[in-house]
N, C-alpha and C positions, 0 to 999 in steps of 0.2 A: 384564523390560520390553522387553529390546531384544536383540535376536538379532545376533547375528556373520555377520557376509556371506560366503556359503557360498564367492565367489570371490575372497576375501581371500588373497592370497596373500604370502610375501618374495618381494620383489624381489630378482635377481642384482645385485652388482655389476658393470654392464657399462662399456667401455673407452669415455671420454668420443669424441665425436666431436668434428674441429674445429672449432672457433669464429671468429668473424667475417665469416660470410658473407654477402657483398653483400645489403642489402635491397631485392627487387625495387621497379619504382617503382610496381607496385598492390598492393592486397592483395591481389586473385585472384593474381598471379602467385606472392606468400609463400606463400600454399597451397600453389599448385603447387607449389615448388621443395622446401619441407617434407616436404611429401607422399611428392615422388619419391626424397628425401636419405634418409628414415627408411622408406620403403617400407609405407605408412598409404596404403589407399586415398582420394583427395582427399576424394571425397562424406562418408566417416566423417569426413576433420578436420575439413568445412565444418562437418558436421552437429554436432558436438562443440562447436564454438565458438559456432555458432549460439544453443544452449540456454543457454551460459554468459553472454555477452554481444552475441547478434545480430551478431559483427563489428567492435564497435565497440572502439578503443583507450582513450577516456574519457579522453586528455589524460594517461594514466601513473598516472590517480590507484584508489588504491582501490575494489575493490564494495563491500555494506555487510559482505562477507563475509571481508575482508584478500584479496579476490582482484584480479591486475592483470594485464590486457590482454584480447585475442580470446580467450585459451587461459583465462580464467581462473586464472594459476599462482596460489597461494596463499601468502604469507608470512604467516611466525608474528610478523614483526617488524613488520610494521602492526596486530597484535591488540592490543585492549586491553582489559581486563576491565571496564573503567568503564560501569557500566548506570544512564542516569538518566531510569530509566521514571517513577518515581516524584518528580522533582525538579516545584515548581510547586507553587503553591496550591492546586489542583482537588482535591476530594476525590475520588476516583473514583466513590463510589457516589450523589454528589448529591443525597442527600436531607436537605433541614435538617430534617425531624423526627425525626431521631436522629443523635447525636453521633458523629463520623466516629471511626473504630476504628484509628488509621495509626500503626502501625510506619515511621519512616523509615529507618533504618540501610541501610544498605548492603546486598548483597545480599553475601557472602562471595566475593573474587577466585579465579578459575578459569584453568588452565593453558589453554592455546590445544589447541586440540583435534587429533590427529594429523593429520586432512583441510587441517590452514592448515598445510601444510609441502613442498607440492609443488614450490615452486619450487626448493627446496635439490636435490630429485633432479631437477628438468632442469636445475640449473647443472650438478650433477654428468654428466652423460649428455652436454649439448653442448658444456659450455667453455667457455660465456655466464655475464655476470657478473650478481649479481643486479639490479645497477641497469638493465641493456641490457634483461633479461628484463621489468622493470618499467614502461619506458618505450620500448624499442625493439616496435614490434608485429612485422616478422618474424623479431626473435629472440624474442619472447614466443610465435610460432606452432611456430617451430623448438621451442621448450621444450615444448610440447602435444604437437608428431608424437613429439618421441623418448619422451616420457612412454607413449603409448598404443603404443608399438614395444613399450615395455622390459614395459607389463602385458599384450600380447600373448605376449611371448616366456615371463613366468614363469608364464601358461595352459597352458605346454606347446604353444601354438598355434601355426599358422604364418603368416608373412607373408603374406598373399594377398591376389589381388588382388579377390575375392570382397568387397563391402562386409559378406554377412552372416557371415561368419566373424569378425567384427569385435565381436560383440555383447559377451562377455565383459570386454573389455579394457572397452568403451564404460562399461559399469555401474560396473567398476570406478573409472574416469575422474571420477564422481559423486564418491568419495571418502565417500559414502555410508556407516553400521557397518550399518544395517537393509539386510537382503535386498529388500523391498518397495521402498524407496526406490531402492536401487543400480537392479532391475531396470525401474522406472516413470520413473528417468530413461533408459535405453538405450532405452524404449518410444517416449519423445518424440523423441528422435534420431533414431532411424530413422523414426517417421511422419515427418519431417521430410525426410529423405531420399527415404522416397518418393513426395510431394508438390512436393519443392523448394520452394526459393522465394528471390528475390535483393533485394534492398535497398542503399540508399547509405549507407554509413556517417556516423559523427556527425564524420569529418575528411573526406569526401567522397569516397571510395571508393565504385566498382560492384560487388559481390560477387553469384554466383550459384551458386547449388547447384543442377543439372539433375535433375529427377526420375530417380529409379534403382527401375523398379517391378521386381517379385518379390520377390528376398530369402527364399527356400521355407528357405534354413538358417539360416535363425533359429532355427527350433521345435526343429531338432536339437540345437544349442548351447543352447538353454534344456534338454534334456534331459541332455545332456550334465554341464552344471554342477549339475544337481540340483534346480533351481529352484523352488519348489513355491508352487502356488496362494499368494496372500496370505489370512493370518486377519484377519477384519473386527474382531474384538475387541468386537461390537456399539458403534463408532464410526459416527457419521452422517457419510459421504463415499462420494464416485461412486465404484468402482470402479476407473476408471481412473487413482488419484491412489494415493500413498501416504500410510495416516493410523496411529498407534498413539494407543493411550488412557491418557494420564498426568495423573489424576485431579487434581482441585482439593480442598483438603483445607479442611472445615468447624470449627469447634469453637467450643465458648461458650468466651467470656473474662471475665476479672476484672472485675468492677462491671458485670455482668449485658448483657456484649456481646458480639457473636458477629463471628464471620468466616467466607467471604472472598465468598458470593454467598446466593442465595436459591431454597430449593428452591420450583418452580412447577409447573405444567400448563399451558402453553403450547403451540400455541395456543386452547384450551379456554376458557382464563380471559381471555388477552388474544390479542389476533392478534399477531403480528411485522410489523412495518411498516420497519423498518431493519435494513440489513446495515453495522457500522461500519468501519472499513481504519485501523487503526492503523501506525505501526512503533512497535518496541520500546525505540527510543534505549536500543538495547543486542543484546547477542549471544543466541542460543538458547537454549544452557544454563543461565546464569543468570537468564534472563529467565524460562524456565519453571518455574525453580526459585521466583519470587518467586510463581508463582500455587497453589503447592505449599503457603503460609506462611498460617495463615487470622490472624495477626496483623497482613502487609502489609494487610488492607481494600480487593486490588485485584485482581480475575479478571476471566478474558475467557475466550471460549470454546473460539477457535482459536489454535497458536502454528504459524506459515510460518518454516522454514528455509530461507535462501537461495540458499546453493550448489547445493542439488539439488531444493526444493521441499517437502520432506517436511513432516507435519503432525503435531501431537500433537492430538487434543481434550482438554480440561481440564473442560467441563460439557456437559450433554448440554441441545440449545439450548432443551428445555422450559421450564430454568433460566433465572435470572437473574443474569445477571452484572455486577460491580459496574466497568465500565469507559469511559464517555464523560462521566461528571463532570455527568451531567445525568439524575437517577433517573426523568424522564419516557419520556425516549429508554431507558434499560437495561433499564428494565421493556417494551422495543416493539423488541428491536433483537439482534441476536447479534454478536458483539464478534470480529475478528481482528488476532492480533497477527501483525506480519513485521518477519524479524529484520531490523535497521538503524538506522539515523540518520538523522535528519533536515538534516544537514550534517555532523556532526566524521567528519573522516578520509573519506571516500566519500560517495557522492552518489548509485550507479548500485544500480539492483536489479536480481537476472539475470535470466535470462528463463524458466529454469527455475521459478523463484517468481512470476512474475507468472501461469503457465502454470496453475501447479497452485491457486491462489488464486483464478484464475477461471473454472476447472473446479469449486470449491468453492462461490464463490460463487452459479456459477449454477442449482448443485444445490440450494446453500439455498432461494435465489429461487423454485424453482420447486415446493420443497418448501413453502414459509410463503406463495408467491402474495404475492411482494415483488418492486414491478415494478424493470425493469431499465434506471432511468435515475439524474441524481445529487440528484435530489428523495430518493431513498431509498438508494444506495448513497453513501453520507453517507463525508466523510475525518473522523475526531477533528475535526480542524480546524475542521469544517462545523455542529457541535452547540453549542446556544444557551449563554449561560449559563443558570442557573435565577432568577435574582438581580441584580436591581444590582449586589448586593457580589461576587456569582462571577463575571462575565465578564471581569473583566480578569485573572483564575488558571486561566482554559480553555487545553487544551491545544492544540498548534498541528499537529499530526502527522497525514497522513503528509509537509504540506511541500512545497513548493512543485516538487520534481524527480521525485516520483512521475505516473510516466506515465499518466495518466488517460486521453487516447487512444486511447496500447494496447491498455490495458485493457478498455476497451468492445469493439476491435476482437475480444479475443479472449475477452469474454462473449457476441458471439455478437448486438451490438448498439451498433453502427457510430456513431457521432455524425455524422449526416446532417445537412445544410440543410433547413428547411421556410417556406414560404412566398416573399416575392419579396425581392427586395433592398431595398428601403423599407420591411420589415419590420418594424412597432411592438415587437418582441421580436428579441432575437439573444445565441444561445448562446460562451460563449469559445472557442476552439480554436485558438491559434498553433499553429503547428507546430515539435512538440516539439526536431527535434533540430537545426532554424534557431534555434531562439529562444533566448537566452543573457541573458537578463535581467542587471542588475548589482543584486548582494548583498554585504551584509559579515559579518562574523560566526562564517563556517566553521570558524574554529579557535578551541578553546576557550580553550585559552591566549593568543593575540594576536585577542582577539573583531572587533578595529577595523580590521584587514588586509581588502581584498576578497577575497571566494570567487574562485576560478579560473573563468573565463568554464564555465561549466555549464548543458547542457537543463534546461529546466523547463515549464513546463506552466500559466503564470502569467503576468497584466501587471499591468504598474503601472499604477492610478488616480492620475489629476491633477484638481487643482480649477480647471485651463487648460487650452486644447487647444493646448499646445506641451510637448517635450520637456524644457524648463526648469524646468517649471509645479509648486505648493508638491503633495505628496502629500496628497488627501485625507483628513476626521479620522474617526478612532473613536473616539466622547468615553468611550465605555467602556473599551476597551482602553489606550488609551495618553491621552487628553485634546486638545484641541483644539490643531491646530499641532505634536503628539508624535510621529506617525508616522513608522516610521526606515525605509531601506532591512535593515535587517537581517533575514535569512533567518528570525528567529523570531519576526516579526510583521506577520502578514497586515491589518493594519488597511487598508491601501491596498492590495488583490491582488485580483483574480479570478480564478478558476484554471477548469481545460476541464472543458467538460460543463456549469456553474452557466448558467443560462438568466435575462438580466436585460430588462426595460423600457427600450425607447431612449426618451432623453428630451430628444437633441437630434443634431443631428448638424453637423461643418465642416471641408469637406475631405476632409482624412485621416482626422479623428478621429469617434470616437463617444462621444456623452456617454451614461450609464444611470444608473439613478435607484437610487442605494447609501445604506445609513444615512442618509435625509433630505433629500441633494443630488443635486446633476449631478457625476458621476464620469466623466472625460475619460481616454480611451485611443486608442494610436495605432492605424489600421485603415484602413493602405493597400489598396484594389484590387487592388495589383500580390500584396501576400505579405499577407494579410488576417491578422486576428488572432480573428477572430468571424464565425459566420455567420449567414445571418437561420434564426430562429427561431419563426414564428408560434404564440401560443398564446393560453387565459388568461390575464389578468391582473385585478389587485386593488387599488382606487382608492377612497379613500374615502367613503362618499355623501353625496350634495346636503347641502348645510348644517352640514358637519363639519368644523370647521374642520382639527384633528386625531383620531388615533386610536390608541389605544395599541398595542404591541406586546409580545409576549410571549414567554419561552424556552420555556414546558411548557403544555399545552394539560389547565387543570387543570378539575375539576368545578364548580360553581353551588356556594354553599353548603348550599341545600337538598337536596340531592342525600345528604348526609354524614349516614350512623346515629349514632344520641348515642353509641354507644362507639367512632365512630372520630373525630378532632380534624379540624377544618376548617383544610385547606391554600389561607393565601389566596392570590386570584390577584391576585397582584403583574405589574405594567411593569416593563418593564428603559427602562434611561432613554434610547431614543432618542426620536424623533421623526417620526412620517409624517402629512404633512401633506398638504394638498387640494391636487390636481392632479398629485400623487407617484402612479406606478405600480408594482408589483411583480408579479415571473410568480409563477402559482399553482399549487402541488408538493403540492395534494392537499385531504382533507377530513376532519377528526378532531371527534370528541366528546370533551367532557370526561371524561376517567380520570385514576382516581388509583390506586393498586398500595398498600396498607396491608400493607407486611411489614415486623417489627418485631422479630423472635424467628424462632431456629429450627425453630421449632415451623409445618408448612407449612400446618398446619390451621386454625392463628391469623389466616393470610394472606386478607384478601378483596379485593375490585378495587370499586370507590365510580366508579359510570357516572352522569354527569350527561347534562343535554337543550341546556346550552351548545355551539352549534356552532363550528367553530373552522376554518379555512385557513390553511392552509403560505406561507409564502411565501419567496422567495430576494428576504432585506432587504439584507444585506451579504456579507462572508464566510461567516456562518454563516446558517442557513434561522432561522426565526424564526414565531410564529403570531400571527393576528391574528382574532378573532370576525366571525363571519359576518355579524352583527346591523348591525358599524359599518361595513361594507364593501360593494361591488358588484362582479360579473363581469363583465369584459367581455373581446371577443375581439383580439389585436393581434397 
C-alpha cells in the first residue's frame, strides 16, 4: 500500500553546533543568519517553512501535527493517540429510517509515527533545548537549517549555493514514507520559491521570499534520486497532489446491518451539490484506520495528512459516504477528513494541507459542477440537523480556527466585496490572523481554562450592540440564555465566507437576521469584520405570519412508490418570522436516496415537485419551500 521513499536515507551522527545564538530581532534576519550558520540556501529555508507554517511561530503551541514553530520541528511528546472522531450524539449516516450501526470503542492506541521526531535530531545537531526549539522561533529556524544541512549531507550532496540542488534534502524535509508525497511536497516549495511571495506574520513580522526563477537542476536531481512518475492507483486527484487508495471496507452485520457507506452511481442518480471539510479530532493513521472498520458506521471519502499534505481516498466519490450526520446532505455531498483538532493541543493547520486540500477540492468542484462559494463548500459545522431531536448532537468541525480565507484565496476564489456599503447583505470576513477571539475550553483536561489568544476565522453574535452584550440563543443547540463562549459551540458564531441579511445597523455594529433575531457584531470601518455583500434573499410572503424551516430538503408525500416508506417532512424547531431575511444559497427539489441494504440495485432516489431554497439561517444552512417564501434582491 505504501512505498519506501527512495531518498530515505540514515542520517550521520554529526558534531552538534553551538547553541544559543542571539535571536535576530526580525524573522527575515533568523533566516538569514540560519541560512548562512548551516550553509542552506536562504530561498530553500524560506521556502521550507513557508509550506510548514507560512512563518508563523503560533505562540509555541502545537500544529494539528505535534509540529512547533516556522520550521515545523516535530515532537513525539505532544502526540497523542486519542481520536475522538466519533465522540457526540450524531450518527454519522443520518438517516432515521434505519437503525444507526455504531461501534463506539476506541480506535486501538498508535505509537507516534517516525516523522513526529524531528526535533530530537535538531536538539541534537544545534545544542538547542527542546523547550527554546518549541517556543524560541530562531532557535526553531536554527533547528530547520541544520536538519536540511544534515539531509543534504547524508544525499551524498553538496552544500551549494544553487537553491536547485536542494531538492532532495527538501522531500526529504516532508518526513513523508510515500515517494509521491515526499516529492509533491519539494514540488510546492519550490513553485514557491519561484514565484516568491512575503507576508506578516501572526506576531508581526515582514517576511519575504524574492522570486528565484530557473532552477534547470531540478530535473537532474529528480533523476539522479530515481524518482519515478507517480501511480494514480485509479484514485480521483489532480495530478499535482499526492493521493494513494486505501479502501473503505463494506460488510453485512449481525441483525441484518451493514456497514460503513453506500455503493451509488453518482452523479447519474443524484448530482453532488456539497463538498464537506471535516477535521478528524484526531491523527491520520488511526483516523483512517476507523474508516477501514464497516462496524464504526462512519466513512468519508478523503483523508488530509497534515505535515506534508498527502491523501488517501477511502470511496470513490460515486459513493455514498456516511459522514455529516445529515443523510440528506451525504447522499448530495463528498466528505474530507484532515488530520487535527478542533482545539486540544494545537490550533494551526500547515499550509502544506490547506494546499493540497484545495487543489482537491477544486478538482472535485469542477468535476461534480459544485460551485465554489460556502453556500456549498459546507464546514461539518455548517450541516442542519435532520430533526428536532438531532441538532443539538451535530457535529461542530472544522471550528472555529480553520482558515476559511485562505482557503478560498487558494481555491482560486477570493472572498471579494460586492455591492455598496449600505449593502442589505454582507459576508463575514475578520481578518484572520488580527482576530483573536476569546474561547475556553482548549484543554480537555481543564475544559474551563481560556484557550491562548488564537486566529480564528469567527465573531461573536450579541443580542446588543456592545461588547458586554448576553450572546445570542440557539434554542436547539444549547436553549434559550445557554450559549457558552466555548470553542465547541457555535450557537452565537458566524464564521468567513457565511453570507447574512443586515437587519440593522449602530455605529460600529451590525445586527443580521440569525435563528429568528437581530444578531449584533462588532464592525468597525477602521478593521471591519464583514463586507457588503449584495445578493438574494428570502423573506416570508404577504400574510405569513411565520414559516417553517427545515434540515433535509425531503420529497411531497405523493411523490413516494408504495414500496418505499414515506419520510416525513418535519421543522426543526426554530422560528422565521415576517419581516426576517435570509441570503439565498441555492435551489433543490425534493429527494430522497432510499438505500437500505448492500444490495446497490435495491437502491432508488424518490424525486418529488416540492421546491425548496437554501438558506444561511444561523450557523448552519437550513431549507425553507419556495411556496412560503419570496426573492428579493439586497
Amino acid at each position: 500500500m505504501r512505498r519506501a521513499m527512495a531518498i530515505v536515507a540514515l542520517l550521520p551522527l554529526l558534531n552538534a553546533s553551538p547553541a544559543g545564538a542571539t535571536e535576530p530581532s526580525e524573522r527575515q534576519q533568523a533566516f538569514t543568519a540560519a541560512a548562512g550558520e548551516f550553509k542552506v540556501p536562504e530561498s530553500v529555508l524560506l521556502g521550507v517553512s513557508y509550506l510548514e507554517s507560512r512563518w508563523d511561530a503560533n505562540a509555541g503551541r502545537p500544529s494539528t501535527d505535534a509540529g512547533f514553530g516556522p520550521m515545523h520541528l516535530t515532537d513525539a511528546a505532544a502526540y497523542t493517540t486519542t481520536n475522538h472522531h466519533e465522540e457526540g450524539e450524531e450518527d454519522p449516516r443520518g438517516d432515521d429510517s434505519r437503525p444507526s450501526t455504531g461501534d463506539k470503542e476506541p480506535p486501538a492506541p498508535q505509537e507516534p509515527p517516525a516523522s513526529l521526531r524531528t526535533m530530537e535530531k535538531a536538539a541534537e545537531l544545534t545544542g538547542e533545548s527542546h523547550e527554546r526549539l518549541r517556543t524560541d522561533a530562531a532557535a526553531n529556524i536554527r533547528g530547520g537549517a541544520a536538519l536540511l544541512a544534515a539531509y543534504q549531507k547524508a544525499l551524498g550532496a553538496p552544500l551549494s549555493d544553487d537553491p536547485a540542488q536542494w531538492y532532495g534534502a527538501v522531500a526529504r524535509y516532508s518526513g513523508a514514507a510515500e515517494e509521491d508525497a515526499a516529492r509533491f511536497f519539494a514540488d510546492e516549495v519550490y513553485t514557491t520559491i519561484k514565484t516568491g511571495v512575503s507576508r506578516t506574520t501572526d506576531d508581526g513580522h515582514r517576511v519575504a521570499l524574492d522570486p528565484v526563477p530557473g532552477l534547470e537542476a531540478i530535473k537532474e536531481w529528480l533523476d539522479k534520486l530515481g524518482l519515478k512518475p507517480p501511480k494514480r492507483d485509479g484514485v480521483e486527484c489532480p495530478r499535482s497532489i499526492s493521493c494513494e487508495w486505501i479502501p473503505a471496507k463494506q460488510a453485512e452485520l449481525p441483525g441484518g446491518k451493514y456497514g460503513n457507506f453506500d455503493t451509488s452511481n453518482r452523479p447519474w442518480n443524484q448530482k453532488v451539490d456539497y463538498i464537506i471539510i471535516h477535521d478528524m479530532e484526531g491523527y491520520f493513521g488511526p483516523s483512517v484506520g476507523l474508516v477501514q472498520n464497516p462496524a464504526r458506521a462512519a466513512s468519508w471519502h478523503y483523508s488530509l495528512r497534515s505535515g506534508d499534505g498527502h491523501i488517501a481516498q477511502h470511496l470513490k466519490t460515486k459513493d455514498v459516504g456516511w459522514q455529516a450526520g445529515n443523510w440528506y446532505v451525504n447522499a448530495k455531498s463528498i466528505g474530507l477528513e484532515h488530520e487535527g483538532f478542533l482545539a486540544e493541543r494545537g490550533s494551526w493547520y500547515t499550509e502544506a494541507m490547506y494546499r493540497t486540500s484545495a487543489k482537491l477540492v477544486r478538482y472535485l468542484a469542477m468535476k461534480h459542477l459544485v460551485p465554489l462559494d460556502r453556500a456549498h463548500i459546507l464546514g461539518h459545522d455548517n450541516v442542519p440537523g435532520t430533526l428536532p431531536t438531532t441538532v443539538r448532537g451535530m457535529h461542530e468541525d472544522p471550528g472555529p480556527f480553520w482558515d476559511w480565507d485562505r482557503y478560498f484565496q487558494l481555491l482560486g476564489k477570493p472572498l471579494h466585496p460586492s455591492g455598496g456599503a449600505n449593502s442589505g447583505s454582507v459576508m463575514i470576513r475578520p481578518d484572520f490572523t488580527t482576530n483573536k477571539p476569546y474561547f475556553y475550553g482548549c484543554d480537555r483536561k481543564q475544559p474551563e481554562l481560556a484557550c491562548p489568544p488564537t486566529s480564528a476565522s469567527t465573531v461573536w453574535l450579541r443580542k446588543e450592540p456592545r461588547t458586554d452584550g448576553p450572546l445570542v440563543d440557539d434554542i436547539g443547540k444549547r436553549g434559550p440564555g445557554r450559549s457558552l463562549y466555548s470553542v465547541y459551540d457555535h450557537s452565537a458564531r458566524a464564521v468567513t465566507g457565511q453570507r447574512y441579511a443586515v437587519a440593522d445597523r449602530q455605529g460600529e455594529w451590525t445586527a443580521i437576521w440569525y435563528l429568528g433575531q437581530k444578531a449584533w457584531f462588532h464592525n468597525p470601518q477602521a478593521a471591519p469584520t464583514a463586507i457588503p455583500s449584495a445578493g438574494l434573499v428570502v423573506t416570508p410572503k404577504p400574510g405569513l405570519a411565520t414559516v417553517p424551516v427545515y434540515g433535509r430538503a425531503y420529497p411531497e408525500q405523493e411523490a413516494y412508490p408504495a414500496d418505499i416508506p414515506y419520510q416525513p417532512i418535519t421543522p426543526l424547531q426554530y422560528t422565521f418570522s415576517a419581516g426576517e431575511k435570509y441570503t439565498f444559497g441555492g435551489v433543490r427539489f425534493g429527494e430522497y436516496y432510499r438505500a437500505v441494504s448492500l444490495d446497490a440495485s435495491a437502491h432508488k432516489v424518490v424525486r418529488g415537485k416540492t421546491k425548496y431554497y437554501q438558506i444561511q439561517f444561523g450557523h448552519r444552512v437550513m431549507f425553507v419551500k419556495a411556496d412560503d417564501v419570496v426573492l428579493t434582491w439586497s
